[in-house]
C-alpha positions as CSV (number, residue, x, y, z in Angstrom):
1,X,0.0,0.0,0.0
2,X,0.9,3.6,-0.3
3,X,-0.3,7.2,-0.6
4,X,-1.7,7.2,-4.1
5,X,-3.6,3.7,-3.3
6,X,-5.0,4.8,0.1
7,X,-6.0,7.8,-2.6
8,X,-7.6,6.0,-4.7
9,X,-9.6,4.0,-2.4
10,X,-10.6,7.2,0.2
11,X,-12.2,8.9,-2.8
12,X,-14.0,5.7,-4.7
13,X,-16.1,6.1,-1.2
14,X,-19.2,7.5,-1.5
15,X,-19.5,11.9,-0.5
16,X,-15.3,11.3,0.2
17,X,-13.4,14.4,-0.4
18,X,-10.1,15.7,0.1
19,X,-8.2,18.5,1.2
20,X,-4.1,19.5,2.1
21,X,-3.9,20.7,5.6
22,X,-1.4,21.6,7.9
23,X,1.2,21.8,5.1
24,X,1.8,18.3,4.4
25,X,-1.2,16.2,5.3
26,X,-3.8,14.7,2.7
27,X,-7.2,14.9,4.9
28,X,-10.0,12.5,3.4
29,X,-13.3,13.9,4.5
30,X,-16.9,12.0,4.4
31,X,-18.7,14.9,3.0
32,X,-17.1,18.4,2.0
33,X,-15.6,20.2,4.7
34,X,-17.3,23.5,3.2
35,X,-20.7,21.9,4.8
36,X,-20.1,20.0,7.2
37,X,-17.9,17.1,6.9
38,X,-16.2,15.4,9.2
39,X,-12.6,13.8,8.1
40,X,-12.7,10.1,8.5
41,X,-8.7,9.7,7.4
42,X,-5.2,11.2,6.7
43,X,-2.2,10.4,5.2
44,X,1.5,12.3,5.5
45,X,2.0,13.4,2.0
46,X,5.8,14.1,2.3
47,X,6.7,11.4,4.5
48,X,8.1,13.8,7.6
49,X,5.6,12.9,10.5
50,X,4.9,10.0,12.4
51,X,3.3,7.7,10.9
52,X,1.9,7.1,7.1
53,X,-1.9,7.0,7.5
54,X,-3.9,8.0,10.6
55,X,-7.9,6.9,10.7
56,X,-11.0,6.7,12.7
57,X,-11.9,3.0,14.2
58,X,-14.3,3.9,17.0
59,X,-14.1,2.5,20.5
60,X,-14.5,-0.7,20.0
61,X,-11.9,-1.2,17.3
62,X,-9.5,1.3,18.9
63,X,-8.1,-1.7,21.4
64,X,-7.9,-4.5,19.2
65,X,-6.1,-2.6,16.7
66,X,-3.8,-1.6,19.5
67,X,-2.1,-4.3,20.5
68,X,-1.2,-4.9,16.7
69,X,2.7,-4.2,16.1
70,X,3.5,-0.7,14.0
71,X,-0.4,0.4,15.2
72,X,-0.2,3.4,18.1
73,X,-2.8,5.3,19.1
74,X,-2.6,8.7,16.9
75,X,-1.1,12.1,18.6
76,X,-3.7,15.0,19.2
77,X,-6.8,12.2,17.8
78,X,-6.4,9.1,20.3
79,X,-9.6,10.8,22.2
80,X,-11.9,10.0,19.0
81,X,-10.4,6.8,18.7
82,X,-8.3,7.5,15.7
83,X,-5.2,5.5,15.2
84,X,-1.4,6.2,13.3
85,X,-0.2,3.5,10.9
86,X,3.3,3.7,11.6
87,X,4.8,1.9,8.3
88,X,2.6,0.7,5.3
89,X,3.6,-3.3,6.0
90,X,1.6,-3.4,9.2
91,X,-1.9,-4.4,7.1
92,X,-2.5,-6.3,4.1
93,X,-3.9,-4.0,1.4
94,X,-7.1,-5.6,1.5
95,X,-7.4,-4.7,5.4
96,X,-6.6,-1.4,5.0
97,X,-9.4,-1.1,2.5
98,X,-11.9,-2.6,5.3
99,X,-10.4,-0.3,8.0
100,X,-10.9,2.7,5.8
101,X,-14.2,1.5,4.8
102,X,-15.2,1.2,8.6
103,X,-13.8,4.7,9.3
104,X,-15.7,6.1,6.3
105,X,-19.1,4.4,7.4
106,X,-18.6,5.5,11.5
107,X,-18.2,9.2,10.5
108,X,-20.7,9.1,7.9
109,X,-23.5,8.1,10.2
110,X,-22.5,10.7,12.5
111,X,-23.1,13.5,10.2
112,X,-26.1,15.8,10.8
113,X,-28.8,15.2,9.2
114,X,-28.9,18.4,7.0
115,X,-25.3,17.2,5.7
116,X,-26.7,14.2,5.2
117,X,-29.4,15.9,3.1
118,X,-27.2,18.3,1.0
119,X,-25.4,15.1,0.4
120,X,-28.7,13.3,-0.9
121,X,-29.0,16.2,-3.6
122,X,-27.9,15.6,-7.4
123,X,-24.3,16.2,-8.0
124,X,-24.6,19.8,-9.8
125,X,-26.8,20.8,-7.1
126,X,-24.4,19.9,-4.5
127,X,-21.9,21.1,-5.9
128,X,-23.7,24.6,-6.5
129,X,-24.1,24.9,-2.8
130,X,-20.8,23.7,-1.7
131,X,-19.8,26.5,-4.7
132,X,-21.7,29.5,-2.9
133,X,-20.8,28.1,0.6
134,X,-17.3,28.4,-0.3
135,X,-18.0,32.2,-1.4
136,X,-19.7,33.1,1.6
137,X,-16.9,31.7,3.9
138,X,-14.0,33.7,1.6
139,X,-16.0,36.6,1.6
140,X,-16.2,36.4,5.7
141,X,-12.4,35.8,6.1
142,X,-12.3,38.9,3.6
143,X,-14.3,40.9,5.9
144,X,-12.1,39.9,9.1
145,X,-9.3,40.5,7.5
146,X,-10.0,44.2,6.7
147,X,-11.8,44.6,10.3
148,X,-8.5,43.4,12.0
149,X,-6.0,45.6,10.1
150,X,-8.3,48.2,11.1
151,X,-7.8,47.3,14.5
152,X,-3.9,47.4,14.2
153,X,-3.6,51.4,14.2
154,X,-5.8,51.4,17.3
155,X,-3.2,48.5,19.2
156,X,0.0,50.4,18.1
157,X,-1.6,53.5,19.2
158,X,-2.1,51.8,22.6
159,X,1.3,50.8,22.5
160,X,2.9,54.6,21.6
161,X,1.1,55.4,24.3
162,X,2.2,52.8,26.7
163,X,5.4,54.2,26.0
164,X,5.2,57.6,26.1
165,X,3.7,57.0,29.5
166,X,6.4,54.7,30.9
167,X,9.2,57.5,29.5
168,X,7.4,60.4,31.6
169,X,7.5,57.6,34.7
170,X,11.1,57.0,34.2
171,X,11.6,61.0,33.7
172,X,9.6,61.6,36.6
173,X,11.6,59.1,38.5
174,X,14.9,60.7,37.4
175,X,13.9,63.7,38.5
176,X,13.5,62.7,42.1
177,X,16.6,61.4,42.6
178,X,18.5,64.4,41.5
């Protein structure tokens, strides 16, 4: 098994997606993140982290999969039962495949139910919304963007006057020695 594989398989699943976060990490979402989904598997793209594939298992899985050799519970995700893959020979490919199935299947069900129904709609209409969606969140970041570089002034004006006041202390304590 390897990246391209686990690729291939993550987004033959039904509503997968994908995305590149955190630099270097290929994130397999059930659902589009734009409305709602919730990422069910990851993979380091550049081979620098710990670990080759990281995926949900749920509780019951989590312990069993445990106490297989090159299996760890995954850094930061081990609360949501979510395990690191430390080398690609630790499964067969076909178990993999079932694992990421599983993973795929437990977040899916978790989805809300009006993910679940944008997800039900035809493709083009899906893909539409998740189209305008995506807009509306740029045009939000836009819009904090501007706010807080209008804020800036205001903080380095706070911070002249921090000084200025902290010079006339340091004068005024000058002073009093003399």
């Amino acid at each position: 098994m390897d990246n391209e594989r686990i690729r291939e398989f993550c987004l033959s699943l039904p509503y997968a997606a994908e995305t590149l976060n955190w630099g270097h990490h290929l994130v397999y979402w059930a659902g589009d993140r734009e409305i709602g989904g919730k990422m069910f598997a990851m993979t380091d793209a550049d081979a620098t982290g710990f670990g080759v594939l990281w995926f949900h298992c749920g509780a019951e899985r989590f312990h069993e999969l445990l106490e297989i050799e090159g299996i760890s519970a995954a850094p930061h995700l081990a609360r949501a039962h979510w395990v690191a893959v430390e080398r690609w020979d630790v499964l067969r490919p076909r178990e993999f495949e079932e694992e990421l199935r599983r993973a795929h299947d437990l977040i899916y069900d978790k989805l809300p139910k009006r993910v679940k129904i944008l997800l039900s709609l035809p493709q083009k209409e899906r893909e539409k919304l998740i189209r305008e969606r995506k807009k509306l969140l740029a045009k939000r970041a836009a819009k904090k963007d501007t706010s807080s570089a209008a804020a800036k002034p205001i903080s380095s004006k706070r911070a002249q006057v921090r000084r200025v006041r902290a010079g006339a202390k340091s004068m005024s304590s000058h002073s009093a020695k003399s």
